[in-house]
C-alpha positions in Angstrom: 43.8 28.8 46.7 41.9 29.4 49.6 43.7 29.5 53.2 41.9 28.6 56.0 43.7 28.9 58.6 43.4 32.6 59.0 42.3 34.6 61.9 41.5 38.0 63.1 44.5 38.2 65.0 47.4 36.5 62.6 49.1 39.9 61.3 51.9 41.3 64.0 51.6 45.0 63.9 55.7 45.2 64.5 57.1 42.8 62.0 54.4 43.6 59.0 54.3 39.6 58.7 51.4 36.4 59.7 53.0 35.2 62.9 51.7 31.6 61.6 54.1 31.1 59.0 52.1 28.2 56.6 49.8 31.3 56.6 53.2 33.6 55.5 54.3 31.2 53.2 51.4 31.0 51.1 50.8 34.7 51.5 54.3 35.2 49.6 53.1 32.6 46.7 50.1 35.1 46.5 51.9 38.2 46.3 54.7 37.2 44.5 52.8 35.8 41.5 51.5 39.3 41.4 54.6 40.9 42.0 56.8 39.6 40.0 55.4 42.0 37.3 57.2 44.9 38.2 60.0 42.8 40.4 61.5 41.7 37.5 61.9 44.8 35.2 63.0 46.3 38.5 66.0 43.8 39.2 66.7 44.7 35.3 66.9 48.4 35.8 68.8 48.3 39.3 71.0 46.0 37.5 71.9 48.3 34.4 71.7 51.8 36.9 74.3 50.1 39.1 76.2 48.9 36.2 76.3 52.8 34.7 77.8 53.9 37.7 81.0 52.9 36.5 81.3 55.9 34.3 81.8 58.4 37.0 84.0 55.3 38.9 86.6 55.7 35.7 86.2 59.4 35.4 87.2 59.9 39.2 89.7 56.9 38.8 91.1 56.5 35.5 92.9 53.1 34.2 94.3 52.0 37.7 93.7 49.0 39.8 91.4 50.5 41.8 88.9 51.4 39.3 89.4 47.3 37.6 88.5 46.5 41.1 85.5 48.3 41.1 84.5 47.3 38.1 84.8 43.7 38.8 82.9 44.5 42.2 80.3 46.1 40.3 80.1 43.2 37.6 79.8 40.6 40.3 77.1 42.3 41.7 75.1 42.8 38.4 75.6 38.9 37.5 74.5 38.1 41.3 71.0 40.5 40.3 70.8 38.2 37.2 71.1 34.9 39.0 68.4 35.9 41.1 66.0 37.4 38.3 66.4 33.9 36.6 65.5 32.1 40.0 62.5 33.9 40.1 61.5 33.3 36.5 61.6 29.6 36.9 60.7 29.4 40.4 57.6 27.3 41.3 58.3 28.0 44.9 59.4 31.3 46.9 60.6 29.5 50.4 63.9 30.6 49.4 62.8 34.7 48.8 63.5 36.2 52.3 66.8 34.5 52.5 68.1 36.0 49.3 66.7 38.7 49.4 68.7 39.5 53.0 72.3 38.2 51.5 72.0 40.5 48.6 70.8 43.5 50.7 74.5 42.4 52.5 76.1 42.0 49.4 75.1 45.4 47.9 75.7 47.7 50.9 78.9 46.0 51.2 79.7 46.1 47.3 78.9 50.4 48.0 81.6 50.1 51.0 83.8 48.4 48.5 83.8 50.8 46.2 84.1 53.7 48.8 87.2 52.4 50.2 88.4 53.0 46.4 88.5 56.8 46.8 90.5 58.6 48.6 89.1 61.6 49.3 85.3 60.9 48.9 82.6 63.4 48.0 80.6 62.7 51.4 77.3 64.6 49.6 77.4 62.7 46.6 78.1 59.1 48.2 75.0 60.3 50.9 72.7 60.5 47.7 74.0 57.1 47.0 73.1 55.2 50.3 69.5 57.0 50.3 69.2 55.6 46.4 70.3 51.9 47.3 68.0 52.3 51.0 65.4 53.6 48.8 65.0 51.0 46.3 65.8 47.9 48.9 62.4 48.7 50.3 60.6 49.0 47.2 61.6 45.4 47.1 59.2 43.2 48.4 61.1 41.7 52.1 60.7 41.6 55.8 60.9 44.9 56.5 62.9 44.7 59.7 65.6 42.8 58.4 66.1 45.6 55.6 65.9 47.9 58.2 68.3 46.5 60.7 71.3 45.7 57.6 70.9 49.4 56.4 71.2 50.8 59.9 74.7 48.6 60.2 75.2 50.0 57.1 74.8 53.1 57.6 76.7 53.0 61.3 80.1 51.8 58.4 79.7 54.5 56.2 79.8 57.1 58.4 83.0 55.5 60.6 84.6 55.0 56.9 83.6 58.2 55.2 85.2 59.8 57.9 88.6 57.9 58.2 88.8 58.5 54.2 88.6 62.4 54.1 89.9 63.3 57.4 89.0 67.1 56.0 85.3 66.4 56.0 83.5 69.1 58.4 82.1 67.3 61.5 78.8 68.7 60.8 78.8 67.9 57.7 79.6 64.2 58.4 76.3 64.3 61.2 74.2 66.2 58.8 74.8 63.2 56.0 74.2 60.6 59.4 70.8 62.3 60.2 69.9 62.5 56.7 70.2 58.5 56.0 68.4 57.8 59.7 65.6 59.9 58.4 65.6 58.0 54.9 65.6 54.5 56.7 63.1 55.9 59.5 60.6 57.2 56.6 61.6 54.2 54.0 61.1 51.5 57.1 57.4 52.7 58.1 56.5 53.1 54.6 57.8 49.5 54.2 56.0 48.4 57.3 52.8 49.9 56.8 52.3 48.5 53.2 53.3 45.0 54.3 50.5 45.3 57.1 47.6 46.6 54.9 49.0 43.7 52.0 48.2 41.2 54.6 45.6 42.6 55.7 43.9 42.4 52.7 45.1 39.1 51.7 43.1 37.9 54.6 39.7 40.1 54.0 40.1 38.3 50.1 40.4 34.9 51.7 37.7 35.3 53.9 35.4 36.7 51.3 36.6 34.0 48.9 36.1 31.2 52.0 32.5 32.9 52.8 31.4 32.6 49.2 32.2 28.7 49.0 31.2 27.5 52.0 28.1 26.5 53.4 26.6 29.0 56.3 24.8 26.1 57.7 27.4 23.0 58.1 30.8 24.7 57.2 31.8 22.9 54.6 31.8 23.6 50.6 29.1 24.3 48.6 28.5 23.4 44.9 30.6 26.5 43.5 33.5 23.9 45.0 32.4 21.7 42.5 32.6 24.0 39.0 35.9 25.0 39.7 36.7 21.7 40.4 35.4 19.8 37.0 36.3 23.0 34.9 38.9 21.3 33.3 38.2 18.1 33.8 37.2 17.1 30.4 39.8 19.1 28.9 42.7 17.0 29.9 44.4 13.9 28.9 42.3 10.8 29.0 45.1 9.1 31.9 43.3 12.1 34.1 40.8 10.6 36.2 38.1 11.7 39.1 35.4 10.2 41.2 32.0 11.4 42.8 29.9 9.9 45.6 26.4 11.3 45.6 24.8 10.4 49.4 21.4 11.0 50.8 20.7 10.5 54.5 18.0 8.2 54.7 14.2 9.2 56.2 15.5 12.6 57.1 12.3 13.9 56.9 11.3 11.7 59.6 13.9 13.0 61.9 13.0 16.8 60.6 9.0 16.0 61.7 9.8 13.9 65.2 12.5 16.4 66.4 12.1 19.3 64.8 14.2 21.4 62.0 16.8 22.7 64.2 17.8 19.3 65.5 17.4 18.2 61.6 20.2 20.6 61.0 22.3 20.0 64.1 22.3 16.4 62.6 23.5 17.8 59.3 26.1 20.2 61.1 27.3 16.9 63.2 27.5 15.0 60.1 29.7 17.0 58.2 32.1 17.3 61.7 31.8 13.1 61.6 33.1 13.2 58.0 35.6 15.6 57.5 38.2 13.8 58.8 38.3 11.3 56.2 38.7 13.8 53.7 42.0 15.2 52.0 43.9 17.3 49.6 42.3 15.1 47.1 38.5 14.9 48.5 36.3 17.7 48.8 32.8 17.6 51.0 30.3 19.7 49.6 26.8 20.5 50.7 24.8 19.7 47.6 21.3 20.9 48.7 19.1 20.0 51.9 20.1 16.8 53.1 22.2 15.7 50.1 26.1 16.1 49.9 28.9 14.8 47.2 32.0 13.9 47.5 34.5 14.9 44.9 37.7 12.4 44.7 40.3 14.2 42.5 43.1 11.4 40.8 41.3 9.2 42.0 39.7 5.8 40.6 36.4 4.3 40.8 37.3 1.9 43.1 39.1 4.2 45.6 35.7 6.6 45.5 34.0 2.8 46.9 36.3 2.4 49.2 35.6 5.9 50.7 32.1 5.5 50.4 32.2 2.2 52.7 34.6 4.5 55.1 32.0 7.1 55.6 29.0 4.2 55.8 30.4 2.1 58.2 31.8 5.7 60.8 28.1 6.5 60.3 26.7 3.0 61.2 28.9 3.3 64.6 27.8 7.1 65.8 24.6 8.2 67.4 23.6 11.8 66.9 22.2 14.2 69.8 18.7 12.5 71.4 19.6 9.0 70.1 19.1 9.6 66.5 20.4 7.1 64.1 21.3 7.8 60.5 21.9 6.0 57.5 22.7 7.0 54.1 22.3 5.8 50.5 25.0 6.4 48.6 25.8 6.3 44.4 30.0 6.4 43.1 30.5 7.5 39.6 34.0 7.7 37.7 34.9 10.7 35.2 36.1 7.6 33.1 32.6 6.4 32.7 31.2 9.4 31.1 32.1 12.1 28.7 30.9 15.7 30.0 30.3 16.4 33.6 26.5 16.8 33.5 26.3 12.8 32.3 28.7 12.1 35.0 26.1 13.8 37.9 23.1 12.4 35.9 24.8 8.9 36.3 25.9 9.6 39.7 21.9 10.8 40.8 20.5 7.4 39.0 23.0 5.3 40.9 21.8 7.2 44.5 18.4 6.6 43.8 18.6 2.8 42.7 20.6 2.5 46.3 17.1 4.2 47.8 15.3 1.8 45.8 17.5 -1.2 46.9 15.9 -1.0 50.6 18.3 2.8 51.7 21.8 2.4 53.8 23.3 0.9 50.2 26.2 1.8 47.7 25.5 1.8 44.4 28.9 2.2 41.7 27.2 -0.3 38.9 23.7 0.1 37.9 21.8 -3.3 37.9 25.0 -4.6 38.3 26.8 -3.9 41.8 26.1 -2.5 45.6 27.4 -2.9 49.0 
């Protein structure tokens, strides 16, 4: 998918993120079908290392209540890592991602506190390690970095009020030492975080330019014929209740206009026509530039008749405009359906004869039966 409503200016340097957010939302579609490659394994083994923790839990606390409470904290939180791995397997859309992804950034830090407030006289080094291993790996997650950031500062702002309520006998420096070793984790982690999500982005939109530049038409802005073989790749390949249309249209005596105006007011009145017709296209129609003063029109799921329908659309909005210096246009126009042919080249070849029995017909005609019908 191409998305065309990128810009130079669309990535915000602070928040890593498109400030248009269609433009974010089908950035995260992009990246997260690529992602999801190493996502998923990583959920898995976050899942199982934060499950195995519960060794040292039952060494340190033996069969009490407090160690069955941490193990049902730490159970909970493995089977709320599962739900989302399986909502990410099966989802078609990711409008839900950020959100999650903040709640269980909550949910962990606060499942970490939980099982703090379990000891009593915590080991302030070895619990450090494990906020710098949980801040670590919620930023090789893909999220908005600046919410990750702000929950793990809160987070870190409780665990050092806790840590020191719990062992009262912890060293002050000690305590600011394990403070200013976290800030620099999230500090480092944060602009690490920040500066990938800019250059993804950033990249996402040199691709989409590049991918817009190579199907579009320099000259009138809209597609070219490359449009059309992706389009009818699989055309033929699906079920017979599949079905497509093509208009085929040729502006009438454009040489005429090219020889009494000149070329570059021939292509302004190409350029104007595509900007006259684009509005009566959709997700379903593409306008493509089919070569000098031809274009097609490619109707996906949609019938013969509906292609005829369009095709009287675009004749009768170009029977009402004039173009720059009083020109007048018409065009001749020839409608094929998918479901009158079986390959793609007899569909154009059918579609061309039609177009040119409309020229023969006297120009300014539609053509959708040979010998048979026009408008």
């Amino acid at each position: 998918m191409v998305d065309k409503s990128l810009n130079n200016n669309t990535v915000s340097t602070f928040k890593g993120a498109f400030i248009d957010r269609v433009v974010e939302k089908n950035y995260l579609a992009y990246d997260m079908d690529k992602t999801k490659r190493f996502l998923m394994p990583l959920l898995l083994f976050f899942a199982v290392l934060y499950l195995l923790f519960i060794i040292p839990d039952y060494i340190n606390l033996g069969r009490s209540m407090r160690f069955y409470a941490v193990l049902l904290n730490r159970i909970f939180v493995v089977v709320l890592i599962m739900i989302l791995y399986l909502k990410l397997s099966r989802a078609q859309s990711y409008d839900f991602y950020y959100q999650w992804i903040a709640i269980y950034e909550i949910l962990i830090f606060a499942s970490f506190l939980f099982t703090l407030l379990a000891y009593e006289n915590p080991n302030i080094l070895i619990q450090t390690y494990g906020m710098m291993l949980i801040i670590i790996s919620l930023f090789l997650v893909p999220s908005r970095w600046l919410t990750t950031f702000l929950i793990s500062l809160m987070f870190i702002l409780a665990f050092h009020n806790i840590s020191g309520v719990l062992n009262d006998t912890i060293d002050l420096s000690e305590r600011y030492a394990s403070f200013v070793f976290l800030l620099a984790v999230l500090v480092i982690s944060g602009m690490a975080s920040l500066r990938m999500n800019y250059y993804k982005r950033v990249q996402y939109y040199q691709e989409q330019k590049l991918m817009t530049m190579s199907i579009t038409d320099p000259l009138t802005g809209c597609y070219n014929r490359l449009v059309l073989n992706k389009a009818v790749d699989t055309l033929y390949s699906l079920s017979n209740a599949h079905d497509a249309a093509i208009i085929l249209f040729d502006l009438d005596n454009f040489k005429v206009v090219n020889d009494q105006y000149g070329h570059l007011n021939g292509d302004n009145v190409l350029i104007e026509l595509v900007r006259l017709f684009m509005p009566l296209m959709n997700d379903k129609t593409s306008l493509i530039r089919w070569g000098g003063e031809e274009f097609l029109v490619f109707l996906k799921d949609r019938s013969l008749q509906e292609a005829v329908m369009l095709a009287k659309q675009l004749k009768e909005t170009l029977a009402k405009h004039t173009f720059e210096m009083g020109i007048t246009i018409t065009c001749s126009f020839g409608v094929a359906s998918s479901k009158e042919c079986k390959t793609i080249d007899e569909l154009l070849n059918k579609v061309d004869a039609r177009l040119y029995h409309a020229k023969a017909l006297g120009k300014n005609k539609i053509v959708y039966a040979l010998h048979e019908k026009n408008l």
